[in-house]
C-alpha positions, 0 to 999 in steps of 0.5 A: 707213739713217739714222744712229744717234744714241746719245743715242736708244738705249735698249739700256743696253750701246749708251748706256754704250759711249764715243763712239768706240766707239759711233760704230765700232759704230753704223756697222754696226748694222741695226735689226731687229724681234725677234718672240716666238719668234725664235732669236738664237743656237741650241745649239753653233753659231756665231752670225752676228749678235750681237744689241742689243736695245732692247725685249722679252725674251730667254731663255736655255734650258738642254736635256738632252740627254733635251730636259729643259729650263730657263730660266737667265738673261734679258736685253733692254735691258740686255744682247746676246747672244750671250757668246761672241762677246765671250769668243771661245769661239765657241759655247755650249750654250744656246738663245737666242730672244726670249719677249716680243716686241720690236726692236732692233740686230744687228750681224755677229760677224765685225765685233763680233769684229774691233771687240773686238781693235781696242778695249779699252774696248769689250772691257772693257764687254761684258766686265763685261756677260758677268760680270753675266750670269754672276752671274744665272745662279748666283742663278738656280741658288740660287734653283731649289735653296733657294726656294720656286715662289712666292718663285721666280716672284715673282723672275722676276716683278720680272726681266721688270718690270725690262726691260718698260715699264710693268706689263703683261708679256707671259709665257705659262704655257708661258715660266713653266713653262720658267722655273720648270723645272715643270708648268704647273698647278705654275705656275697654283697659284703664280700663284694665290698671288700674286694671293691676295696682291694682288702681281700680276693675271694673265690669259691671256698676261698678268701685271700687277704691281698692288704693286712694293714688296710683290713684292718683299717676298715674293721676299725674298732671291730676288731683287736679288743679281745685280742689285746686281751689275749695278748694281756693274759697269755702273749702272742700266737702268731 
C-alpha cells in the first residue's frame, strides 16, 4: 500500500493530529470504501475497526428497545467513530452506518487503543472530538423538543451540506424521517415548505441546497450551536 500523506487527507481529525501521531497512525490505516448502508459499529458490541472517513455521511441511531427508533448525531470528514474506543468504554448503545455513501480509512481498535496510551496528544485530539460529538447530540435533543419539523429539517439540511461537496445531497425520505423521528409524509409537507420557500429543491433521493444563507435564516437558533463548539475545540472542516 502506498504511503499516506497527511497533507492529502481530507478527514480533518487525521490533518489535525501532530506529524508524530499521524505518522504512528497512518502506518496502520487501509483505505476502505464506505457504501450506504455499511454498519461501522453495531449496538452493545465492540467494534474491531475504528473507522476515518474522508467522504459520506454517518448516522448515529438511537433504537428502543420497542425498535423506536431516532437519529442523534452525523459525522463524516470531520469525525471517527467508534467514541468508545477513544473513551475505552468498550461499546456503546448505538447503531452506526453510513447513509450517504463515501470512502475513507479504518484502522483495528486493538491498535487505536494501544496508540492512545502510547500518546497523549493523540488521545487529547480525539478527545475533544468525543466532546464536540457529545455537544451535537444535546442540541440535537433541544432542538427535537423545542423547534418546529420545518426549522428541524432545515438544521439537518445545513449539517449534511456541511460534510458534502458542493449542493447536491443524497438523503432519502426514509433517512430524513429517522432524522426527524416522524412519518414520512410528515417529512415530504416539510420538504414542501421548503422548496415554497426557495431554500432547497428536492427530488427522489436527492436535496439540492438552492440559498445557503437564507437556510440558515430559517433554521434560526436550530442551527449553529454545536457547530460553534466544533469550531471551539477543534477549528474548521469545510
Amino acid at each position: 500500500m502506498a504511503d499516506i500523506r497527511q497533507t492529502a487527507v481530507r478527514n480533518n481529525l487525521l490533518r489535525l493530529m501532530s506529524p508524530t501521531s499521524f505518522s504512528a497512525i497512518a502506518a496502520h490505516l487501509k483505505p476502505v470504501d464506505l457504501p450506504r448502508g455499511f454498519e461501522l459499529s453495531e449496538p452493545h458490541e465492540a467494534a474491531e475497526y475504528a473507522y476515518f472517513p474522508e467522504t459520506g455521511i454517518a448516522s448515529i441511531v438511537a433504537r428502543s428497545p420497542q425498535g423506536q427508533h431516532a437519529e442523534i448525531g452525523i459525522f463524516g470528514r470531520d469525525g471517527m467513530t467508534p467514541a468508545a474506543v477513544v473513551l475505552d468504554a468498550g461499546s456503546d448503545p448505538f447503531s452506526i452506518f453510513m447513509q450517504v455513501q463515501g470512502d475513507g480509512f479504518r484502522i483495528s481498535t486493538e491498535l487505536l487503543k494501544s496508540l492512545l496510551d502510547q500518546d497523549g496528544d493523540l488521545k487529547n485530539l480525539l478527545g475533544r472530538y468525543v466532546q464536540a460529538l457529545s455537544v451535537q447530540g444535546a442540541f440535537t435533543s433541544l432542538s427535537n423538543a423545542v423547534h418546529h419539523i420545518d426549522e428541524r429539517l432545515a438544521r439537518w439540511i445545513l449539517m449534511c451540506h456541511d460534510r458534502t461537496d458542493g449542493d447536491e445531497i443524497s438523503l432519502t425520505h426514509e433517512f430524513l424521517s429517522i432524522m426527524l423521528a416522524v412519518r414520512r409524509p410528515s417529512v415530504t409537507t416539510a420538504l414542501h415548505v421548503l422548496e415554497g420557500r426557495k431554500l432547497i429543491y428536492s427530488e427522489r433521493g436527492m436535496i439540492i441546497v438552492r440559498d445557503r444563507p437564507a437556510l440558515e435564516q430559517f433554521a434560526a437558533d436550530a442551527y449553529g450551536e454545536s457547530e460553534r463548539e466544533y469550531f471551539r475545540l477543534l477549528g474548521p472542516y469545510n
